[in-house]
DRENKOL-330398 format. One record per residue (C-alpha): residue number from 1; x, y, z. Coordinates in steps of 0.5 Angstrom, whole numbers. Layout:
ATOM;pos;u;v;w
ATOM;NUM;X;Y;Z;
...
! end
This chain:
ATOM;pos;u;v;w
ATOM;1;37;80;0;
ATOM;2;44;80;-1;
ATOM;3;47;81;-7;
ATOM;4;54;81;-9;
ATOM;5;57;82;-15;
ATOM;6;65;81;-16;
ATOM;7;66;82;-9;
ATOM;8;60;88;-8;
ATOM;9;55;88;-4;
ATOM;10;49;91;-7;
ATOM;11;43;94;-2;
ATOM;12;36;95;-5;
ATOM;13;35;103;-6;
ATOM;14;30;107;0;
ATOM;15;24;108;-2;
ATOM;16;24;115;-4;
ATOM;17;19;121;-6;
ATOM;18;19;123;-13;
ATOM;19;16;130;-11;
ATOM;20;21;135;-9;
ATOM;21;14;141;-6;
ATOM;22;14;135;0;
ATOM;23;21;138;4;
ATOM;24;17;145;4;
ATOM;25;11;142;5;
ATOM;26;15;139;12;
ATOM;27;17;146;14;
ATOM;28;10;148;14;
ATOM;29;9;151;22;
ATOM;30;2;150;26;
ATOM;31;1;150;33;
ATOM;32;-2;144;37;
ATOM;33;-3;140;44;
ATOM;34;4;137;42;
ATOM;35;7;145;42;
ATOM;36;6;151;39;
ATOM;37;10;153;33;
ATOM;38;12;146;31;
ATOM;39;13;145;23;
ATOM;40;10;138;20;
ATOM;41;17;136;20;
ATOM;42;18;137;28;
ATOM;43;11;134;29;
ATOM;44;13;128;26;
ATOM;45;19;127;30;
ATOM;46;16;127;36;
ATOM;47;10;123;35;
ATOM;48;16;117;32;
ATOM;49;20;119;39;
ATOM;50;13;117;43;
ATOM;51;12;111;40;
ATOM;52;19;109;41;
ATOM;53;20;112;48;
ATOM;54;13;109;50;
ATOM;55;13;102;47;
ATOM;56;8;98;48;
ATOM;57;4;103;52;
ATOM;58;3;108;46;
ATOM;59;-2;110;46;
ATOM;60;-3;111;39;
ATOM;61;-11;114;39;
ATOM;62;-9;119;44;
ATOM;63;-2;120;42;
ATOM;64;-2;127;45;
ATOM;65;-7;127;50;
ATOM;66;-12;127;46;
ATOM;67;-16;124;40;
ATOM;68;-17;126;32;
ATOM;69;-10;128;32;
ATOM;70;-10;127;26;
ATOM;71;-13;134;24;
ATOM;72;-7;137;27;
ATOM;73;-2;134;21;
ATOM;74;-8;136;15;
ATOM;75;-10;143;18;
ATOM;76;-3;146;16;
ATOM;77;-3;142;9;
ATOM;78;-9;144;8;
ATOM;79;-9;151;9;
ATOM;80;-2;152;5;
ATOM;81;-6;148;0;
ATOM;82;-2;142;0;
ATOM;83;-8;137;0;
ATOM;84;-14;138;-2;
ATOM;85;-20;139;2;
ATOM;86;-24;147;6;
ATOM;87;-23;150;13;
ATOM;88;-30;150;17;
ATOM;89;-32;156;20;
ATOM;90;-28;153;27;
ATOM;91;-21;153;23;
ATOM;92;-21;146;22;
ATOM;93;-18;143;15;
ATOM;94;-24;138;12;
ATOM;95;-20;134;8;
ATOM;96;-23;133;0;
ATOM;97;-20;125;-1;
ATOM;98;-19;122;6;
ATOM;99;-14;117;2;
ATOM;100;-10;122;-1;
ATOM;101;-10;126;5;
ATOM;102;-7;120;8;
ATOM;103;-2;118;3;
ATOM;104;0;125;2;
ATOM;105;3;124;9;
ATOM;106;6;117;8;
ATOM;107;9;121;2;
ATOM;108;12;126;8;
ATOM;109;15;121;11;
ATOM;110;18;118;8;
ATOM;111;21;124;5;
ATOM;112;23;126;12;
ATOM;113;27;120;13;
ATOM;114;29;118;6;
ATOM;115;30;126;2;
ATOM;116;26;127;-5;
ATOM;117;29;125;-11;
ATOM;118;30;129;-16;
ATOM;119;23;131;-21;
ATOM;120;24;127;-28;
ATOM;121;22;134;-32;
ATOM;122;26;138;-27;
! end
């Protein structure tokens, strides 16, 4: 879409998160095959680095060498209570709502690119 108006050009807005707890969310820390130490936020970014560094030989099932990767995203974010869900006797997140788990991390993303809008209350 391209809008003008007097001579201005007008660019839809980004999609943004509403919620501000999303940027602390991405500093949560966990270790994986991907590394150890990593935040959410570095995980993500290797993960988007392997789909464009591999192309169309990404692996998307086995992006890190091994499948239910990802686990590896809501371990920490279950821990830290930023999704719902319990830790099984191995240390495992077992995620309450797998949908919301999974928008939860839309959310993250789009925060990582994009920023988090102000909260209306705050």
């Amino acid at each position: 879409m391209n809008v003008m108006i007097d001579g201005i050009r007008y660019v839809p807005e980004l999609a943004q998160s509403k919620d501000e707890g999303l940027q602390t969310a991405l500093e949560a820390r966990f270790s994986s095959g991907a590394g150890a130490d990593l935040s959410v936020r570095e995980y993500l970014r290797l993960l988007l680095m392997g789909v464009w560094d591999e192309g169309e030989c990404f692996d998307g099932k086995r992006p890190f060498g091994y499948s239910d990767w990802e686990s590896d995203i809501y371990d920490p974010l279950v821990k830290a209570g930023f999704i719902a869900g319990t830790i099984d006797r191995e240390g495992y997140a077992v995620v309450s709502d797998a949908t919301s788990a999974h928008a939860y991390v839309c959310d993250l993303i789009l925060a990582m690119c994009h920023g988090a809008a102000p909260s209306p209350d705050s």
